[in-house]
C-alpha positions as CSV (number, residue, x, y, z in Angstrom):
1,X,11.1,7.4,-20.7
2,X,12.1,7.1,-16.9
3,X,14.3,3.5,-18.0
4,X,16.9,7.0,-20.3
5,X,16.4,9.2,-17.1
6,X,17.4,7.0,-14.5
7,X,17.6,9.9,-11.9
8,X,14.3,11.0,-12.0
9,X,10.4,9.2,-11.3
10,X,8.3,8.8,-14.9
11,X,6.3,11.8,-14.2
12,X,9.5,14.0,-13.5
13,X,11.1,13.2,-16.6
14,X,7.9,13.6,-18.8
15,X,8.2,17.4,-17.1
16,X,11.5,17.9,-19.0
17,X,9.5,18.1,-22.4
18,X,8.2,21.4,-20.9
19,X,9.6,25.0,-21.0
20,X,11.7,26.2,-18.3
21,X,8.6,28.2,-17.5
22,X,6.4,25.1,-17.1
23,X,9.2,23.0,-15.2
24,X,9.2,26.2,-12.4
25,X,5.5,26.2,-12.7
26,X,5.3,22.4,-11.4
27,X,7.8,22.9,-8.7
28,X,6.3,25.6,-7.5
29,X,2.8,23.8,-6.9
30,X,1.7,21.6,-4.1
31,X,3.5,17.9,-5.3
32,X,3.0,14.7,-3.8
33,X,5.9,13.4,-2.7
34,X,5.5,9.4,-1.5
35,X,8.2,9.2,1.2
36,X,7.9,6.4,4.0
37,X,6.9,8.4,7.0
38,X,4.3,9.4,4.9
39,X,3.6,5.8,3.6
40,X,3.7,4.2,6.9
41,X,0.8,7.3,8.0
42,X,-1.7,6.7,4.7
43,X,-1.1,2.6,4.9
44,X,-3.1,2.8,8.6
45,X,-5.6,4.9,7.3
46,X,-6.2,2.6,4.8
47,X,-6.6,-0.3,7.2
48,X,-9.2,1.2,8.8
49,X,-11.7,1.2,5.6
50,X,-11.0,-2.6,5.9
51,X,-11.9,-2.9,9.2
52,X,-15.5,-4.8,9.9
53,X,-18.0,-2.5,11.4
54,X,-18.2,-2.6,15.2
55,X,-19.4,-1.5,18.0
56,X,-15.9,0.1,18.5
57,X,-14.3,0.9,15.6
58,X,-10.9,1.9,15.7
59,X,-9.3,5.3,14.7
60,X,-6.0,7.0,14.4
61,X,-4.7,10.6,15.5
62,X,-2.1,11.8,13.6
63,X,0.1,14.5,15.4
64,X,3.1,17.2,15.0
65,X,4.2,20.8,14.5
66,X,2.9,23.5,11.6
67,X,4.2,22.4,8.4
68,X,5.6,19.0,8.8
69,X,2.9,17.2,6.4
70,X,-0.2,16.4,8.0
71,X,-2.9,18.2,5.5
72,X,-1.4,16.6,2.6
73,X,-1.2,13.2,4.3
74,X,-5.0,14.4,5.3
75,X,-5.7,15.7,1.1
76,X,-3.8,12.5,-0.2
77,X,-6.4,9.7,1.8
78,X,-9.5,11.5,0.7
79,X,-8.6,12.3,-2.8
80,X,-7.6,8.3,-3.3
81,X,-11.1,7.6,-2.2
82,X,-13.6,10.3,-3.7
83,X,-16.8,9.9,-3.8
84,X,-18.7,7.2,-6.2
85,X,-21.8,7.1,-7.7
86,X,-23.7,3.9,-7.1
87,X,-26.2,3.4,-10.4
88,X,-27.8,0.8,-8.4
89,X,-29.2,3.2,-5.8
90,X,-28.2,6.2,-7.6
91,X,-26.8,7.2,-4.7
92,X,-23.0,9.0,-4.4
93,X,-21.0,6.8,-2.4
94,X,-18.6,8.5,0.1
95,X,-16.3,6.5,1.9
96,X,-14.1,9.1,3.1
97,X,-15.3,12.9,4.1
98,X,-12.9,15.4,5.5
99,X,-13.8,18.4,7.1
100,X,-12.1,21.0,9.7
101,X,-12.8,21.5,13.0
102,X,-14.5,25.0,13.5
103,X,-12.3,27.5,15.2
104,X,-14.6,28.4,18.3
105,X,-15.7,24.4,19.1
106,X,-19.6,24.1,20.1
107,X,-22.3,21.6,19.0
108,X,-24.5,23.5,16.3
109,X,-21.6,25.1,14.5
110,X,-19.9,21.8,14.5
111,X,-22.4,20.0,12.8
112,X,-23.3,23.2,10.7
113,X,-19.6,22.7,9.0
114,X,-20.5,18.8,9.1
115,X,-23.5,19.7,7.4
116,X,-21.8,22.0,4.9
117,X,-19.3,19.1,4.0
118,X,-22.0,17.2,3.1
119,X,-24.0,19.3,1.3
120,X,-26.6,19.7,2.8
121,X,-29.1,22.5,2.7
122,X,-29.2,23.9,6.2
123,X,-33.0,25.5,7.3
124,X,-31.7,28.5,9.3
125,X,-34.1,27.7,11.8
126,X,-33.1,24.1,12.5
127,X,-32.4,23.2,16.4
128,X,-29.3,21.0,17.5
129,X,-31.7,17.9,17.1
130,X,-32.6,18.6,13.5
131,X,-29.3,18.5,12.4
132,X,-28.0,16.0,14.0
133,X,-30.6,13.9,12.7
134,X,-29.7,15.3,9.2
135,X,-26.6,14.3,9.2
136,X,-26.9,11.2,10.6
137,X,-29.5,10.4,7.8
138,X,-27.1,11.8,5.6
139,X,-23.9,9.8,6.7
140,X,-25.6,6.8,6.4
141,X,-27.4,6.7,3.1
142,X,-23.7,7.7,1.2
143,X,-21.7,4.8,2.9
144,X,-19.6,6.9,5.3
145,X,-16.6,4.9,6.6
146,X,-13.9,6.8,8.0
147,X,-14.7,10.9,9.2
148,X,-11.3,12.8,9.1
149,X,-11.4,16.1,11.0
150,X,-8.4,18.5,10.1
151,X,-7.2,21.0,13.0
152,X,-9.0,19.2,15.8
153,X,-6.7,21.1,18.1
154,X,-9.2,24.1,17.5
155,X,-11.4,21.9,20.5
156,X,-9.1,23.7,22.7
157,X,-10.5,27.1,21.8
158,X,-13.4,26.3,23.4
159,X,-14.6,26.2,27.2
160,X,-14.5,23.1,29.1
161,X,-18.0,22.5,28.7
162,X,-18.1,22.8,25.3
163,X,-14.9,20.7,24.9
164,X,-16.6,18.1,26.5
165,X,-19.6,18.4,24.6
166,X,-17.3,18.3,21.0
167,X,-15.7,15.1,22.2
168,X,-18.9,13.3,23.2
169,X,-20.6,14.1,19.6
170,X,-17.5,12.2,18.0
171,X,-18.1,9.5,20.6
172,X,-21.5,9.4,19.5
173,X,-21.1,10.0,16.1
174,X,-18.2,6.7,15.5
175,X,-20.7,4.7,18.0
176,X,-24.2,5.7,16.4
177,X,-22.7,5.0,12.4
178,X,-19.8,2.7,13.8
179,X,-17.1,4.5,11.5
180,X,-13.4,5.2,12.3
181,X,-12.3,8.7,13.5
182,X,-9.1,10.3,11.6
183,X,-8.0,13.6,14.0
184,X,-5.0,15.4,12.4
185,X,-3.4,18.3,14.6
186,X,-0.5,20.3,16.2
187,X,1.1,18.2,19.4
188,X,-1.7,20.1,21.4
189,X,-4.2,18.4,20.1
190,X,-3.4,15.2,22.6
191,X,-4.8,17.4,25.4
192,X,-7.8,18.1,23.4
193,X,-8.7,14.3,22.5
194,X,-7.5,13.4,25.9
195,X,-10.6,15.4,27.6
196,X,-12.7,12.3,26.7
197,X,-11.2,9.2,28.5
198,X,-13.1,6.4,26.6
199,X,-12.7,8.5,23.2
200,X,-9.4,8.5,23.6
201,X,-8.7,5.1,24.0
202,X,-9.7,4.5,20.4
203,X,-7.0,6.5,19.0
204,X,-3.6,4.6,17.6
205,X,-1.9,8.0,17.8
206,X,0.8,8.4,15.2
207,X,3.6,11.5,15.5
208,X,5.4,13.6,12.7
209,X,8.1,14.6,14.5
210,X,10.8,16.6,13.1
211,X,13.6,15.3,10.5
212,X,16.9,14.5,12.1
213,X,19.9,13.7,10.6
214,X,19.2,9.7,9.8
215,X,18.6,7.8,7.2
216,X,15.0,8.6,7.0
217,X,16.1,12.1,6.1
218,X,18.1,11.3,3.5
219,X,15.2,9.2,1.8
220,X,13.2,12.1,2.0
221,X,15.5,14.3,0.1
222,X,16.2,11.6,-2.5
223,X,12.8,11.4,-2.9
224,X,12.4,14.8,-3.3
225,X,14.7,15.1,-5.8
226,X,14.0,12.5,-7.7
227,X,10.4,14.1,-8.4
228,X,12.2,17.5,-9.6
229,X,12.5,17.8,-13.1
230,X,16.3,18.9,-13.4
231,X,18.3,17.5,-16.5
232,X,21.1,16.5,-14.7
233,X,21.0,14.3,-11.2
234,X,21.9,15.8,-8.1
235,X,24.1,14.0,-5.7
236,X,24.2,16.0,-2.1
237,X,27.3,15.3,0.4
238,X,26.5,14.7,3.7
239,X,27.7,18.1,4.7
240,X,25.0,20.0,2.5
241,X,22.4,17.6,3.7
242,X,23.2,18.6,7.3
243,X,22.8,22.6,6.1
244,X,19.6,21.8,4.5
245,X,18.7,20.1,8.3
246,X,19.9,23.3,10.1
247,X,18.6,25.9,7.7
248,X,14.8,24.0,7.5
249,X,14.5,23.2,11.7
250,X,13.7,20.2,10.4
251,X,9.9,20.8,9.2
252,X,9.2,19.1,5.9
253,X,6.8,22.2,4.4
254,X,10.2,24.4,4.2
255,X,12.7,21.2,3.1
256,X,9.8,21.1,0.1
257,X,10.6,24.9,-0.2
258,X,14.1,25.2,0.1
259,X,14.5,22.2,-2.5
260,X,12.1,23.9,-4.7
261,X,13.5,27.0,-4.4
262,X,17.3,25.6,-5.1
263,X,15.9,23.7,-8.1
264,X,14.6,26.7,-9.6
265,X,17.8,28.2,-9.8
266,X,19.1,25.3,-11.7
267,X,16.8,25.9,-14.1
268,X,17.4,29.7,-14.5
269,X,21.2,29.5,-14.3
270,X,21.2,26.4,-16.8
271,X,23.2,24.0,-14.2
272,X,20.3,21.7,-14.1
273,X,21.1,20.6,-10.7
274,X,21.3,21.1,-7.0
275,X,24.7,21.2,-5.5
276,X,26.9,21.8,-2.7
277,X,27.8,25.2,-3.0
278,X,24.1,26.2,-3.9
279,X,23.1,24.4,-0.6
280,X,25.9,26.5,0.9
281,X,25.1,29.8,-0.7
282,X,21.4,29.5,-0.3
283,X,19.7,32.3,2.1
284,X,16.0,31.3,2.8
285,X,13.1,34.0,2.5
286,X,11.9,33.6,5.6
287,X,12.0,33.1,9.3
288,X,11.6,29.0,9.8
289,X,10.2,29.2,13.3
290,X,6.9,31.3,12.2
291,X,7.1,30.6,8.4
292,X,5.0,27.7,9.0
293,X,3.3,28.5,12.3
């Protein structure tokens, strides 16, 4: 079907089958969108499930403002490796586990929400020990290769002590299991990671940093576009590409919105595209400097 609909992916085009109502329904929902900054972030990640086990294993921290990507860079990597059930040792293999990093950082809440990722039944009475040694145990029997903590600027909530004493569990955690570290956060976060010296050599960081007006932009856009199921393609001058920079500040989460939001009129005024003038004409919804905050 996508070699009659040239300007649109397969899966776009099988959308135009649907009602106007279900074509707004899939733009309005979370989409993945493969674009190469996003590429380039989930190929590293995948190098390090190939990487031997070591005493130290490398990891990656993945940085930039509210809104520019990072959860569904996060969601994509674990959903592409979910969990597997091993008939052999009847056993669910995990490969990748993602969890967040608790909002007031400290040693038995961390590995309570470590725990709780897991699965793990929690006795309310269990000391700092206990659970470590759970999940240890735990982490171990299901394969577990790469550990992605979400929000890891929350560490910075915390006192210095118990800063210190979050950073020195991952430290023992990737040593003790020899797995890879994944920290996502805000730019913050490099002051959190960067509390622990020898932790933080083990971190490739990688930024997100705002679009500009490049060619990279305009790759994102196309891509955008060409997974938005509109009848008719929609071919953007450089001058409404350049609006859709100034109006967004350059955070991906509200281009997503605003080219949502502009395709969805297409559908309800029957153009079936996004063009100049729309661009032009378009007032967003919200503030873009807290939208996303």
């Amino acid at each position: 079907m996508n070699d009659t609909i040239p300007h649109l992916t397969a899966d776009a085009a099988a959308l135009l089958s649907e009602t106007s109502t279900g074509r707004i329904r899939a733009i309005r929902s979370r989409r993945w969108v493969l674009y190469p900054r996003a590429k380039q972030a989930l190929d590293r990640l995948e190098a390090l499930l190939e990487h031997p086990k070591g005493t130290r294993m490398p990891s990656v921290a993945i940085y930039g403002d509210s809104g520019m990507g990072k959860t569904m860079i996060m969601k994509r990597f674990r959903d592409q490796h979910p969990p597997v059930f091993d008939r052999r040792t009847a056993v669910l293999k995990t490969p990748v586990l993602a969890m967040e990093m608790v909002s007031r950082p400290g040693e038995r809440r961390f590995y309570g929400e470590l725990l709780t990722q897991l699965g793990a039944p929690q006795a309310p009475r269990a000391d700092i020990a206990q659970m470590e040694q759970a999940a240890l145990r735990i982490m171990g029997a299901i394969g577990l290769q790469v550990l992605v903590i979400d929000e890891v600027h929350n560490i910075l909530a915390g006192t210095y002590r118990e800063q210190r004493i979050v950073l020195n569990t991952l430290r023992f955690l990737s040593n003790r299991l020899q797995i890879s570290l994944v920290c996502f956060g805000v730019n913050e976060a490099r002051e959190a990671i960067g509390g622990d010296v020898q932790l933080a050599r083990r971190f490739e960081q990688l930024t997100l940093s705002r679009w500009a007006a490049n060619e990279q932009f305009e790759t994102l856009v196309a891509s955008i576009l060409r997974n938005t199921p509109l009848r008719r393609p929609s071919v953007l001058t450089p001058k409404a590409l350049r609006r859709i920079l100034q109006i967004t500040d350059g955070i991906t989460a509200n281009i997503f919105l605003m080219l949502g939001s502009l395709a969805i009129e297409a559908i309800e005024s029957g153009s079936e595209r996004i063009t100049d003038d729309a661009v032009a004409a378009w007032v967003p919804a919200f503030d873009t400097e807290t939208a996303f905050a």
